[in-house]
ZADO-1210 file (C-alpha; in nm, 4 decimals, padded with zeros to 6 digits):
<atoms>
<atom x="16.8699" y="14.6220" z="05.4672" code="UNK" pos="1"/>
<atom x="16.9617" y="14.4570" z="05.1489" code="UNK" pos="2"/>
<atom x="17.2973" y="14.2316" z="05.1028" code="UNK" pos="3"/>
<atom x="17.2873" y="14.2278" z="04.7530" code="UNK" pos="4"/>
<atom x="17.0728" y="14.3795" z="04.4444" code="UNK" pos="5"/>
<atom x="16.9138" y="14.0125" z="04.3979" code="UNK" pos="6"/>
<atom x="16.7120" y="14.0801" z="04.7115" code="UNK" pos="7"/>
<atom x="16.5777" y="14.4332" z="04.6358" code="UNK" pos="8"/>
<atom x="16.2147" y="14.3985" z="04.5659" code="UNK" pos="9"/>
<atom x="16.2264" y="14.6703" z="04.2688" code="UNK" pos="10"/>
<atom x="16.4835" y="14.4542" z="04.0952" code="UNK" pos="11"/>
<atom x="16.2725" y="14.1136" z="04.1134" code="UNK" pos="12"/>
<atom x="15.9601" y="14.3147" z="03.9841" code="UNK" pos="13"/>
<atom x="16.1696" y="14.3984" z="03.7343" code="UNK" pos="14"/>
<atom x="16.2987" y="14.1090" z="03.6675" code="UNK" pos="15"/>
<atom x="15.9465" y="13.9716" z="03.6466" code="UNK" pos="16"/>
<atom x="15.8648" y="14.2929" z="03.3758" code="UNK" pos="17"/>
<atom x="16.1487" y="14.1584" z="03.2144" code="UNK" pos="18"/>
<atom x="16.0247" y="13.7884" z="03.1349" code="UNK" pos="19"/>
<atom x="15.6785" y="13.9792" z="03.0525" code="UNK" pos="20"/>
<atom x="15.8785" y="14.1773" z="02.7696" code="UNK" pos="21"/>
<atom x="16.0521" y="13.8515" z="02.6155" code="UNK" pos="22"/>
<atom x="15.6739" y="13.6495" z="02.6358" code="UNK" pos="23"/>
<atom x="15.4990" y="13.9595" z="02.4269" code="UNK" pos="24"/>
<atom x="15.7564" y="14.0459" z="02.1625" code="UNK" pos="25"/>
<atom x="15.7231" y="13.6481" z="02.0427" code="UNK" pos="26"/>
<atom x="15.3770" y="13.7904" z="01.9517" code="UNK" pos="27"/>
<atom x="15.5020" y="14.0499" z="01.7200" code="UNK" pos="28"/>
<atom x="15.5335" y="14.0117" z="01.2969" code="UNK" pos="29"/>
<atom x="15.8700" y="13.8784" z="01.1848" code="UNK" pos="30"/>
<atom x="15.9449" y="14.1767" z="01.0098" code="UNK" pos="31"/>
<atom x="16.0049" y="14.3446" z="01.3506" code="UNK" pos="32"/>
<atom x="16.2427" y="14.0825" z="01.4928" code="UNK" pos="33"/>
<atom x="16.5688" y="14.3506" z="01.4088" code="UNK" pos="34"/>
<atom x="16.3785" y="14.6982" z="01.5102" code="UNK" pos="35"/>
<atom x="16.1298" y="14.7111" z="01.7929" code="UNK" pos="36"/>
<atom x="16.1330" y="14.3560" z="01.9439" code="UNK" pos="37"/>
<atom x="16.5349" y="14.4262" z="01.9879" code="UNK" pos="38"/>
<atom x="16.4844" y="14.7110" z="02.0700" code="UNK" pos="39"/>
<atom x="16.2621" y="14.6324" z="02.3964" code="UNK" pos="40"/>
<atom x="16.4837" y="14.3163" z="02.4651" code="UNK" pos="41"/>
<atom x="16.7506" y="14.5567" z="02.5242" code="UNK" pos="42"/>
<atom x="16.5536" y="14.8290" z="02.7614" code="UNK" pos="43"/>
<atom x="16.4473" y="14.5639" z="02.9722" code="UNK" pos="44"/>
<atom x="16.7480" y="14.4353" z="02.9963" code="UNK" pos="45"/>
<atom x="16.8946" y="14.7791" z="03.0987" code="UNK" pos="46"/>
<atom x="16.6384" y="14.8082" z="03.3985" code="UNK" pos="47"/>
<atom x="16.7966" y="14.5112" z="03.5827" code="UNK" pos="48"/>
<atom x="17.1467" y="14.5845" z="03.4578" code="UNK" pos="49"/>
<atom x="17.1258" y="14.9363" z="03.6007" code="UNK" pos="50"/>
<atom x="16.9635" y="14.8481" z="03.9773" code="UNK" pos="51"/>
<atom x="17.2722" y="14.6010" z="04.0007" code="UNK" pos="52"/>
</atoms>
């Protein structure tokens, strides 16, 4: 049984989907900084935000 939603396995793979997210959109144009890569920043964010 889990204590705590730092020790469920779906929210470290998450997590670890999350750091993948922030590595790719520093590959994308500048001119997307303010639409997608935000965009996706945000989602992945929500992932982990809503397991806690």
């Amino acid at each position: 049984m889990a204590t705590n939603f730092e020790s469920l396995e779906v929210w470290k793979s998450c997590r670890e989907y999350r750091k993948q997210i922030s590595k790719t959109v520093r590959l994308f144009p500048i001119e997307e900084k303010y639409r997608l890569t935000d965009q996706l920043m945000r989602a992945s964010r929500s992932i982990t935000a809503n397991i806690a």
